[in-house]
C-alpha positions in Angstrom: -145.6 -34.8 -69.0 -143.5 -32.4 -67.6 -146.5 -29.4 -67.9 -148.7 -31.9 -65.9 -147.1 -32.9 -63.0 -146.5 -29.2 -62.7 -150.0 -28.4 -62.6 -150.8 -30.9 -60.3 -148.2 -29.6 -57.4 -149.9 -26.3 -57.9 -153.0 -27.8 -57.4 -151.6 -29.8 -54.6 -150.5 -26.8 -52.8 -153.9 -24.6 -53.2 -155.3 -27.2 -51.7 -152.8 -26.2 -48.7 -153.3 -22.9 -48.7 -155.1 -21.5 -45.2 -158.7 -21.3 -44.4 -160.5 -18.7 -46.5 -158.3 -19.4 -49.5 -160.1 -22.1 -50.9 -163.4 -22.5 -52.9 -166.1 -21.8 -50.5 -168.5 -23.9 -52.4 -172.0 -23.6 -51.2 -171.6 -20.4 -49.3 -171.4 -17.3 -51.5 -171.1 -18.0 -55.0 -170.4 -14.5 -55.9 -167.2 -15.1 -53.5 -166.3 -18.3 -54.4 -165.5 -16.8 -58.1 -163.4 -14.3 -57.1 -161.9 -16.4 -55.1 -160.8 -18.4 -57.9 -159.7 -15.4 -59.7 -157.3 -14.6 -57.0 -155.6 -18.0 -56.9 -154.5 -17.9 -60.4 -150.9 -17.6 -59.9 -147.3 -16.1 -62.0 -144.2 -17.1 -62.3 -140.8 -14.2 -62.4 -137.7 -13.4 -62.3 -136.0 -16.3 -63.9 -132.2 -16.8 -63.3 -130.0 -19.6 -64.9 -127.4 -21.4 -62.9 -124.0 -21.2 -64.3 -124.1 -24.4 -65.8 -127.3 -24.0 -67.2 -128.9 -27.0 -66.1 -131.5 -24.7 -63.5 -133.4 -22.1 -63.1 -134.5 -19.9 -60.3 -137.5 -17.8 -60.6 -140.3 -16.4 -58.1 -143.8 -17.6 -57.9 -146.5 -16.7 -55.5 -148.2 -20.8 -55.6 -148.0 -20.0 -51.4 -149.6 -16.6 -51.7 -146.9 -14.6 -51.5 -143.7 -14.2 -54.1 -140.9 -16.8 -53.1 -137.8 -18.2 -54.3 -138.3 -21.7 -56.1 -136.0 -23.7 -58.7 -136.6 -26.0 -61.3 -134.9 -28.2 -64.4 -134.1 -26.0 -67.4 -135.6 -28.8 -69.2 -138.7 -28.4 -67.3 -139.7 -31.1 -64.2 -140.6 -30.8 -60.8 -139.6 -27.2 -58.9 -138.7 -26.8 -55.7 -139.9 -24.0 -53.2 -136.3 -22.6 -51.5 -137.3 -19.9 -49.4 -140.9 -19.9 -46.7 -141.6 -16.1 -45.6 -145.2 -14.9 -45.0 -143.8 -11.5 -46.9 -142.7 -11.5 -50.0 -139.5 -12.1 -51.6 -138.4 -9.3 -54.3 -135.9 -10.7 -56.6 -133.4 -13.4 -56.8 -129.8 -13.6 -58.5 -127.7 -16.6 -59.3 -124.2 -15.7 -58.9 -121.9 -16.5 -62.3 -119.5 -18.8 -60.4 -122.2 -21.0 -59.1 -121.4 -20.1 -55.2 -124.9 -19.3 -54.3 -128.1 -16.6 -54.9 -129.0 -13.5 -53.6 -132.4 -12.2 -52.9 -134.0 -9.1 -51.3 -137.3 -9.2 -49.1 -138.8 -6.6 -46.7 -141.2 -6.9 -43.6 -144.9 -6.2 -43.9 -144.5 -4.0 -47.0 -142.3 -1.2 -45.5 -140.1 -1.3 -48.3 -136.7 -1.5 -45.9 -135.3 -4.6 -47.9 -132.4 -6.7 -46.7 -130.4 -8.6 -49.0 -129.7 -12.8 -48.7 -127.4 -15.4 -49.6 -128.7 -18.2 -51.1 -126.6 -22.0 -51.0 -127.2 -23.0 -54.6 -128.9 -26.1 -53.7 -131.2 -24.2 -51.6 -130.9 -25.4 -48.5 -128.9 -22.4 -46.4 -129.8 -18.6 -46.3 -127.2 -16.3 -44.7 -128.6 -13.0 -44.0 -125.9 -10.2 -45.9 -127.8 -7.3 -44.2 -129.4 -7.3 -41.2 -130.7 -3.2 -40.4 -134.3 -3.8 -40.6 -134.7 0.4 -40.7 -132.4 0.5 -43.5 -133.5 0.4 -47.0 -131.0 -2.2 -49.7 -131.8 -1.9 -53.4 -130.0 -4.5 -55.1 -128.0 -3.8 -58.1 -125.9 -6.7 -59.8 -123.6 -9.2 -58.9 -119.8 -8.6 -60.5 -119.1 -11.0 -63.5 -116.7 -13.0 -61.3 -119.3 -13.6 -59.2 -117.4 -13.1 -56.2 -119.2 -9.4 -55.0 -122.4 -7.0 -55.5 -123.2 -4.1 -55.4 -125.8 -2.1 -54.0 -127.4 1.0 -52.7 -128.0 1.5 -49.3 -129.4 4.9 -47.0 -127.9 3.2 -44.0 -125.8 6.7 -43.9 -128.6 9.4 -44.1 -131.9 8.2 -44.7 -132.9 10.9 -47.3 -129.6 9.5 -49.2 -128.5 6.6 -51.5 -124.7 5.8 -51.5 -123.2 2.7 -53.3 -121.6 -0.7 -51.7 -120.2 -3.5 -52.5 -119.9 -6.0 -50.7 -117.7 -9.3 -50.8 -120.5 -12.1 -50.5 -118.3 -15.0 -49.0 -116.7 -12.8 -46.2 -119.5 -10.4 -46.0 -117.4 -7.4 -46.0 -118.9 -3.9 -46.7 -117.2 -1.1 -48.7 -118.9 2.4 -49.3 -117.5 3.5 -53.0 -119.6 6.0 -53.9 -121.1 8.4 -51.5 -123.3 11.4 -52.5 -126.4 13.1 -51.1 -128.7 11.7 -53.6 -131.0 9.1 -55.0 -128.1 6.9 -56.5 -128.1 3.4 -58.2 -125.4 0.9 -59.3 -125.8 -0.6 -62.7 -123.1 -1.7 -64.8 -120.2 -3.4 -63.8 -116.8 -3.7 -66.1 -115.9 -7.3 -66.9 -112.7 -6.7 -65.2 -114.4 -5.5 -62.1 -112.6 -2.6 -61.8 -115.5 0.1 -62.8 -119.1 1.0 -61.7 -121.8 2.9 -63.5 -123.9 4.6 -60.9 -127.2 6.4 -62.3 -127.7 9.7 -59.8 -130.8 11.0 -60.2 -131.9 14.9 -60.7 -133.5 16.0 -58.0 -134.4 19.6 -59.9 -136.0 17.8 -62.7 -138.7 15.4 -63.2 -137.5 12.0 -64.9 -134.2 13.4 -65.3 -130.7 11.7 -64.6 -126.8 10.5 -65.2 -124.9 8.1 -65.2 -121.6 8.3 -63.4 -118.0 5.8 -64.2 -116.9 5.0 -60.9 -113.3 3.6 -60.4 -113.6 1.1 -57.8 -109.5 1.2 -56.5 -109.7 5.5 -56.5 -113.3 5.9 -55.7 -113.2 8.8 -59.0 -116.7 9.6 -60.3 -116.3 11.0 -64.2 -119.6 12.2 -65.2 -120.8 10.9 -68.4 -124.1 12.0 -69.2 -123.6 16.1 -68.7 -126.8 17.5 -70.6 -129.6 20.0 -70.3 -133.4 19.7 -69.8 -135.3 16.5 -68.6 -133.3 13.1 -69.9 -133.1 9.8 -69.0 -130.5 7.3 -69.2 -130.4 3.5 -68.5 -130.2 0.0 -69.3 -126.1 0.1 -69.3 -124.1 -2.9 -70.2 -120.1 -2.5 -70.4 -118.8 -4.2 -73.6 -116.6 -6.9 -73.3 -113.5 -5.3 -74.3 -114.5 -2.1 -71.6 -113.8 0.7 -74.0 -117.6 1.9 -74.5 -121.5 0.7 -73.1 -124.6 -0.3 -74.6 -127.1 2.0 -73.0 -130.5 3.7 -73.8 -131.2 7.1 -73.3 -134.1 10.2 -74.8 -131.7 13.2 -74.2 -132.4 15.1 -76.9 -135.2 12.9 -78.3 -138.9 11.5 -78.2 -138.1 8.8 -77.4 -135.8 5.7 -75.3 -133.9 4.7 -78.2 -130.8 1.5 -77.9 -127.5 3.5 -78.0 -123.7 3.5 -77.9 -120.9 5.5 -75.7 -117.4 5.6 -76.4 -116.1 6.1 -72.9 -113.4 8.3 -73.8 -114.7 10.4 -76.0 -118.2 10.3 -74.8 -119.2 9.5 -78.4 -122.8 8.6 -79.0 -124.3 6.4 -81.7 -127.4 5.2 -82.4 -127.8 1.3 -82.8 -132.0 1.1 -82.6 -133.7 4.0 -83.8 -137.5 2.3 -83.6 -139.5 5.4 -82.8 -140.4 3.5 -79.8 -139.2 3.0 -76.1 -136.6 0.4 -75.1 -138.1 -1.4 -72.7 -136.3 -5.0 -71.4 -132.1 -5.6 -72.2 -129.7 -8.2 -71.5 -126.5 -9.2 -72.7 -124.8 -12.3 -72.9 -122.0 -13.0 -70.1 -119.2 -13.8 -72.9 -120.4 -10.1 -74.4 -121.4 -11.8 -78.0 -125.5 -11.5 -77.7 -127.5 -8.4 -77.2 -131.3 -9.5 -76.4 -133.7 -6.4 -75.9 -137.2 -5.6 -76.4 -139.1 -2.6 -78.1 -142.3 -1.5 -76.5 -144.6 -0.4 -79.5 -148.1 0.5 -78.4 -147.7 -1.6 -74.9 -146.6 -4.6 -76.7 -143.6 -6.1 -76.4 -141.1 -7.1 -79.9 -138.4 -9.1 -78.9 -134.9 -9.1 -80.9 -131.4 -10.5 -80.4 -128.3 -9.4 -82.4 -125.0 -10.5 -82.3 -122.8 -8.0 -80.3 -118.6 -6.7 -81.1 -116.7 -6.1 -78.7 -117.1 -2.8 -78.3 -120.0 -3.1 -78.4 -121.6 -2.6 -82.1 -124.6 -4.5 -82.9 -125.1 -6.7 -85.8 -128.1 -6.7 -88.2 -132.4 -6.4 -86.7 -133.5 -9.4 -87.6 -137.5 -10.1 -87.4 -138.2 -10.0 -84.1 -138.4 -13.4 -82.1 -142.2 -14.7 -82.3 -143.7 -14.7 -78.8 -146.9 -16.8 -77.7 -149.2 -14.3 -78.1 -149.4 -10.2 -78.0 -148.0 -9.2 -74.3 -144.9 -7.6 -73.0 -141.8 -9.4 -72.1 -139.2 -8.9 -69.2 -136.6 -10.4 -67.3 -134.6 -11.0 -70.0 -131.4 -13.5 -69.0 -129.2 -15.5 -71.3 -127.7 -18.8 -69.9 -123.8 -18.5 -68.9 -122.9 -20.2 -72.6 -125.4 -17.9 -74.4 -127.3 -21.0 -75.8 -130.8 -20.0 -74.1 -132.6 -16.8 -73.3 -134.9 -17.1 -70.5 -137.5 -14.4 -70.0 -141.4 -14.3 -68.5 -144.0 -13.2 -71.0 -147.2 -12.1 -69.5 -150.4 -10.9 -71.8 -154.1 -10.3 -71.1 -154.8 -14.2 -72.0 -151.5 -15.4 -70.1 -150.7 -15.2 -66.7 -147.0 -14.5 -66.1 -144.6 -17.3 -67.2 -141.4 -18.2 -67.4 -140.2 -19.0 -71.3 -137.2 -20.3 -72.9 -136.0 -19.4 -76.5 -133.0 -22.2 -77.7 -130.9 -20.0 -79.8 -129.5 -23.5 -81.2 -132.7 -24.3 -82.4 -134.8 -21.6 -82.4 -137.4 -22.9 -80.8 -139.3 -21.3 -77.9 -140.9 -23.2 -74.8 -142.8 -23.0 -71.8 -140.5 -23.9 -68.6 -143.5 -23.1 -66.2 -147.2 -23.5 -65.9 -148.7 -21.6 -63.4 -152.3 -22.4 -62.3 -155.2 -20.9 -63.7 -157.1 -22.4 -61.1 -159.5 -24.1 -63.2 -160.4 -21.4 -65.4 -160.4 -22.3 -69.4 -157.5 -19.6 -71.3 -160.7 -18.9 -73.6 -162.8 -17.1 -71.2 -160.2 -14.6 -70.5 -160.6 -11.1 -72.7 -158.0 -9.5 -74.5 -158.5 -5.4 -74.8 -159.0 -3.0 -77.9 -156.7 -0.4 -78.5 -158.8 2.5 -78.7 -157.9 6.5 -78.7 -160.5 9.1 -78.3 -160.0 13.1 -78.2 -159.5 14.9 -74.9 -160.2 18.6 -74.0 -157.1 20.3 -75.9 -157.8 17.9 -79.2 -155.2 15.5 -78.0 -155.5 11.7 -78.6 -155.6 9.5 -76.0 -154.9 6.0 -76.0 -156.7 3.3 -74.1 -157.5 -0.6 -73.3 -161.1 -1.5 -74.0 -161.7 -5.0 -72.4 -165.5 -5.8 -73.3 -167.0 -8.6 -71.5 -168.1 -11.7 -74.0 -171.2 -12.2 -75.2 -171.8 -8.3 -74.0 -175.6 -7.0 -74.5 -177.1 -3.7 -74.1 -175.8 -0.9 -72.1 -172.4 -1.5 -69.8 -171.6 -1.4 -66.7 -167.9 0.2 -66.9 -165.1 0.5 -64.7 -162.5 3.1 -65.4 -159.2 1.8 -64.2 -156.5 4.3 -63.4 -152.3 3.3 -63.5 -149.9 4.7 -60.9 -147.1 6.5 -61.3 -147.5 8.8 -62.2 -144.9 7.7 -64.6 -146.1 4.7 -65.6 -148.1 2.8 -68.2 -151.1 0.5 -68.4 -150.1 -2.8 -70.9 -152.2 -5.3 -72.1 -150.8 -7.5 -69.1 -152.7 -10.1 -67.4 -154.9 -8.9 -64.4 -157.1 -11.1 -62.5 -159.8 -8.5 -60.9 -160.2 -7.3 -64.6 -161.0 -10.6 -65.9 -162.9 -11.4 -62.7 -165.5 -7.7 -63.5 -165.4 -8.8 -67.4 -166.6 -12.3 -66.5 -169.7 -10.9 -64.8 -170.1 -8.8 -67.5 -168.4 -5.2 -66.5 -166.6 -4.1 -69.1 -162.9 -1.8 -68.0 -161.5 0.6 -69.9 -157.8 1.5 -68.9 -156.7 4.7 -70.3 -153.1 6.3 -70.5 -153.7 9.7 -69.7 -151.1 12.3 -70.3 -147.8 11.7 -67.9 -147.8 8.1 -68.8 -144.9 6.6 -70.4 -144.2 4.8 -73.6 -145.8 7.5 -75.8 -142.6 10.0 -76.2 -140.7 12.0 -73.5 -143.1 15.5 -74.2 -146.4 13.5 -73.7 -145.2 12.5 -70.4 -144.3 15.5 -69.3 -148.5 17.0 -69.9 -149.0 16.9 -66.2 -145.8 18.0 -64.3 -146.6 20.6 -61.5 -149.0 23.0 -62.5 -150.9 20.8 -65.4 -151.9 18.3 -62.6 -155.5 18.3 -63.3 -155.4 18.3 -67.2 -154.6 14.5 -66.8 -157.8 14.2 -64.4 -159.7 16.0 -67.5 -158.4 13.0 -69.8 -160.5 11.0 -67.7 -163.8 13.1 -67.7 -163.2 12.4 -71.7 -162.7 8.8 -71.3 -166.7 9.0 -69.7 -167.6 11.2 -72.5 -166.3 8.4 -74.9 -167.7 5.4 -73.4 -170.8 7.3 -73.5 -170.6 7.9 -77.3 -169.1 5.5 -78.5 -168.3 2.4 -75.4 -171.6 1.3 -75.5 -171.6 2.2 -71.6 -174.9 3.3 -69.3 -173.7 6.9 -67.9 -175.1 5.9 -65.0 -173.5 2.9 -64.1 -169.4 4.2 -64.5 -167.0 3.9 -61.8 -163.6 4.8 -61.0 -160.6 3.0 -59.8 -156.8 3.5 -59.0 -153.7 2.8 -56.7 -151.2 4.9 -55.3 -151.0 8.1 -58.1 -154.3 6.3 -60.0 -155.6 6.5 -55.9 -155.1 10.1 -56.4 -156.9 10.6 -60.0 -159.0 8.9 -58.8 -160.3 11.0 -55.8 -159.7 13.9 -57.9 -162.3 12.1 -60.5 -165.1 12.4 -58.1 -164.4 16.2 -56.8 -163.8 17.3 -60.0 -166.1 15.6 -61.7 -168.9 14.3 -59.1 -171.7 13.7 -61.8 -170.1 11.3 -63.6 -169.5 8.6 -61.2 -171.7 5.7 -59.9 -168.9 4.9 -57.5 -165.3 5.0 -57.1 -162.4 2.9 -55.2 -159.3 4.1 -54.1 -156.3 2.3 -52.9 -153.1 3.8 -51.2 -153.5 6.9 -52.9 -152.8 10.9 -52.6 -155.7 12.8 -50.5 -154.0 15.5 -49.3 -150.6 16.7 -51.6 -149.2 18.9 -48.7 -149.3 16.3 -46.0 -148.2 13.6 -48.2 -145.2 15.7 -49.0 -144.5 15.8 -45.6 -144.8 12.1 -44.7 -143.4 10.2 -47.4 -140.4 8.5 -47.0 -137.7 11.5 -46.9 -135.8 9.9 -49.7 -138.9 10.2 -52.0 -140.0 13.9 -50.9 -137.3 15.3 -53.1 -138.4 13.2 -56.5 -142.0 13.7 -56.0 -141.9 17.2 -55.6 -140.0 17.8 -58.8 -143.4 16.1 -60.1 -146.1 17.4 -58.0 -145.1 20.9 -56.7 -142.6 22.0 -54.0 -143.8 22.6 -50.4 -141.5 25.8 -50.3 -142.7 27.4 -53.7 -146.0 25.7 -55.0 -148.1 25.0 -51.5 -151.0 27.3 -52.3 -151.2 25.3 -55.6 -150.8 22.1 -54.0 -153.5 22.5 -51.3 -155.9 24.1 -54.2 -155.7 20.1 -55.8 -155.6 18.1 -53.0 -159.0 16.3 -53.2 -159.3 16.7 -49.1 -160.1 20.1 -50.1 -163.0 19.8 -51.9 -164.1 16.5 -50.3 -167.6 18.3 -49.6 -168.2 17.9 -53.7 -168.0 14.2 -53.5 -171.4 12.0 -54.0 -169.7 9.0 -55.5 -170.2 6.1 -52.9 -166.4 5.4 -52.2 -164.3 2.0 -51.0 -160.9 3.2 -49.9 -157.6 0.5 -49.1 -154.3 1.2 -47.7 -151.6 -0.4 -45.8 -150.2 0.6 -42.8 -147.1 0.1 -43.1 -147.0 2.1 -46.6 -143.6 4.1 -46.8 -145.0 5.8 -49.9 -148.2 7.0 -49.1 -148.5 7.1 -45.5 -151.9 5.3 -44.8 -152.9 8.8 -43.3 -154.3 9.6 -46.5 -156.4 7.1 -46.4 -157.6 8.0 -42.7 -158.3 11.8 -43.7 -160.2 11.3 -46.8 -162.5 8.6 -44.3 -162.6 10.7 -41.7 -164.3 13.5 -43.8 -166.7 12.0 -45.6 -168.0 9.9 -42.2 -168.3 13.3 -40.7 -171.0 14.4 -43.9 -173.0 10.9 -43.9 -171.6 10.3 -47.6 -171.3 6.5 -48.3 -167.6 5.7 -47.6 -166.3 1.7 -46.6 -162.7 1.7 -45.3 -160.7 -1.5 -45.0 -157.0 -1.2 -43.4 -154.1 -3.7 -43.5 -151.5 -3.4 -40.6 -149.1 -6.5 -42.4 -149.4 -4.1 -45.6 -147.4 -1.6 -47.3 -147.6 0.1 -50.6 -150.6 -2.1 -52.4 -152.3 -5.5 -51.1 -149.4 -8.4 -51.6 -150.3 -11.3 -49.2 -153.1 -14.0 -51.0 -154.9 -14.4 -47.9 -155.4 -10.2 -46.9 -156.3 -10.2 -51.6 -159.1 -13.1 -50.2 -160.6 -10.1 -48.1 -160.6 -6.8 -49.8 -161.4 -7.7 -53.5 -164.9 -10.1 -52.8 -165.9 -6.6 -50.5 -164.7 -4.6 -53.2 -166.9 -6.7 -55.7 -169.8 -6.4 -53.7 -169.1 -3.0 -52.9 -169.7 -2.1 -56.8 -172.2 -4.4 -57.3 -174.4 -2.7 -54.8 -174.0 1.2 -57.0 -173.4 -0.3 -60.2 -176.2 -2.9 -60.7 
């Protein structure tokens, strides 16, 4: 019962939703599909209230991300917050006073952080500097304060503050001129970790121990080459953290730090990234996930404390192969809350009982209409790149598929990041109409081991673009794709591959859409937001001793190679790729007659967020490859 009336207020509220956003039956068929598509909606984010009876989490059922709240036993939810933009994350404090959550203005990024009355009916604004960037790091386990980092100081700069929510005090307790984030708090709420990263080194950082009454940073982390550390939880007794770290290793592996002597043991040693940790708030449950080959395994082990784990059981069975995150435990440790999203399952909230053992579904977000059966879950497929490599990839092939594809080759961003057999609706929309997608992990991406990330930094920038000219030469072979009907696709970094695709490249491609990505590396440098320059250039190439190189693969340079027909998206309110990109790489291609269609958003930022501006730019992007690809 509690799944249907559920359904039927998410139905209820489509029917809501603005002009444009519903069915336009009779009109455009072609339209009226992807419309569909794009009003499948996710749930987030879930947080437990402290006595356990509710549950906070974020769907977008309005079109955009906002706070809601529901039964742990399931039931009826209730929408809390109303913004056109969307709401980032939300917090239930441990001692039941209130939330917090974080939300920007037309995707600039500049979050400011919220209190929440834990029956949702007041907000209180904590931060009010709309030019100021907040990024929200945990609540102390008193409830009482957070933490955060702010570059209200210097705006290249992240320094640390906690405030005290109920009087809405401020207090700076860690200032350095760096990217810096809080994220570990002491049980006794006397300590910080802070992670500070390298600015010299690409995916490199430590973690500091902060001493809240002296303000005394001890370094804990001192090492040498590229490392990463992360996913810190004190132990209950204080003495040592649960972290996870790859100095000195392939790969993120679950560890152990004596604080004094800065001893490290291994507790997980799954040749495998960490991905997803929580512990329990009484310190007795460590839940965390392993991300083998994009899929998520899901344990929990009984903790000491200080902070030794007992024995890996099998890992917890999950609805289906996906990846898991936002892992919470309820304040008595009786339930483990997390969303599980997989290429047949739209993002959900879950709850495993760890009285009973038995896992549920707490929400049921729309499908709007659409049977779970006609979505496609991807093939993990490798094939050999220029240097003998292997690369691996998703193959989703459309059902019922005959004769030669159409393909579209779908390009992550990051460039440190990876593609996961997630749930996407645009995929399942192109596979439904029989284009197949294949979405490769070129080298840089994560989750295959700290040196295969590190194949493109700087100078081997365009080895990861060649991965992709072997993707073609695979789906040739061996995809059952028509050459001449293969396009290309990215955002932000995959915006950049991309564009590099088709100059690099230009014979491969029957057309090619890019969205907030990288034209021109030397005035992207320039413009990004100055708190990113530093990290990207570690990355990409410095402006001071690389610029020659930099200009050489900027795709603006060699724009007169292009023939691909190209769609190109941006926001203008993007912090991280200033929507100038966008403009340049238009501006030169109008000026040769080549095919180029240009859509700009001036209530975006980094990406398309808001339902009704997703109603406009993916039907034109549909027809746009329809038009070069059938």
């Amino acid at each position: 019962m509690r799944k249907i009336t559920t359904t039927l207020l998410i139905h209820a509220l489509l029917l809501a939703l603005p002009t444009g956003a519903q069915t336009a039956a009779g009109t455009n068929d072609d339209v009226a599909a992807i419309e569909r598509y794009l009003n499948i909606r996710s749930a987030t984010s879930p947080t437990f209230s402290p006595d356990g009876q509710k549950v906070a989490f974020l769907t977008n059922i309005t079109g955009t991300p906002q706070v809601w709240a529901v039964s742990a036993a399931g039931g009826w939810p209730d929408q809390w917050t109303f913004y056109q933009d969307r709401v980032d994350f939300v917090e239930w404090s441990s001692n039941g006073s209130g939330l917090v959550f974080g939300k920007s203005r037309g995707g600039d990024e500049n979050a400011q952080l919220f209190w929440l009355a834990p029956d949702g009916t007041r907000i209180r604004a904590l931060t009010n500097s709309p030019k100021v960037r907040h990024n929200f790091g945990l609540w102390s386990h008193d409830g009482t304060k957070i933490a955060y980092a702010s570059n209200k100081r210097n705006p290249n700069y992240f320094d640390i503050y906690v405030m005290d929510v109920a009087a809405g005090r401020e207090e700076l307790v860690y200032q350095q001129d760096g990217s810096n984030s809080p994220v570990a708090w002491s049980f006794d709420g006397q300590r910080l970790i802070v992670s500070r990263s390298n600015e010299q080194l690409s995916l490199d950082n430590d973690l500091y121990l902060v001493d809240l009454s002296t303000k005394q940073a001890t370094h804990l982390t001192p090492h040498t080459g590229p490392a990463q550390f992360g996913d810190v939880h004190f132990t209950r007794n204080g003495r040592a953290i649960i972290f996870a770290h790859n100095d000195g290793r392939e790969w993120y592996q679950l560890s152990r730090m004596e604080l004094d002597s800065r001893k490290i043991e291994t507790l997980d040693d799954t040749p495998w990234d960490v991905d997803a940790t929580a512990l329990a708030d009484d310190g007795r449950l460590f839940a965390y996930t392993i991300n083998r080959e994009g899929y998520s395994e899901l344990y929990i082990r009984e903790a000491t404390d200080d902070g030794r784990l007992g024995p890996k059981a099998a890992p917890i069975k999950l609805p289906g192969q996906g990846v898991v995150s936002g892992l919470e435990f309820s304040r008595d440790a009786t339930q483990l809350a997390f969303v599980f999203n997989g290429a047949r399952f739209n993002p959900d909230v879950w709850i495993y009982d760890l009285r009973t053992r038995q896992l549920r579904q707490l929400t049921h977000s729309s499908r709007a209409g659409l049977a779970q059966s006609s979505f496609v879950e991807p093939e993990l497929i490798r094939y050999t790149t220029f240097d003998g490599r292997e690369i691996p990839a998703w193959y989703y092939r459309p059902q019922n598929a005959q004769g030669r594809l159409p393909v579209i080759v779908s390009v992550h961003g990051g460039p440190e990041g990876q593609e996961r057999p997630t749930f996407n609706a645009i995929y399942q929309y192109f596979l439904a109409r029989g284009y197949a997608i294949l979405a490769p992990n070129v080298r840089g991406s994560t989750g295959y081991g700290k040196t295969y990330t590190h194949l493109d930094d700087v100078r081997r920038r365009e080895d990861a673009v060649k991965d992709l000219a072997a993707a073609v030469e695979w789906l040739r072979t061996q995809g059952g794709a028509d050459p001449k009907r293969i396009a290309v696709m990215g955002g932000s970094y995959g915006g950049y591959m991309t564009l590099a695709a088709i100059t690099l490249y230009p014979d491969l491609w029957a057309a090619a859409v890019d969205t907030v990505g990288i034209a021109n590396f030397e005035t992207f440098l320039r413009n990004t937001s100055g708190y990113r320059r530093k990290l990207r250039e570690v990355e990409y190439g410095s402006l001071e001793r690389d610029l020659e190189f930099l200009r050489s693969i900027s795709p603006i340079n060699r724009v007169d190679r292009i023939r691909a027909p190209l769609m190109v998206i941006h926001g203008k309110n993007d912090p991280r790729v200033p929507y100038t990109e966008a403009e340049q790489i238009v501006k030169a291609l109008r000026q040769r007659g080549q095919p180029v269609e240009y859509i700009l958003f001036d209530d975006e930022g980094h990406g398309v967020a808001k339902l009704a501006n997703r109603l406009v730019v993916y039907p034109k992007m549909a027809d746009f490859l329809d038009r070069y690809m059938r």
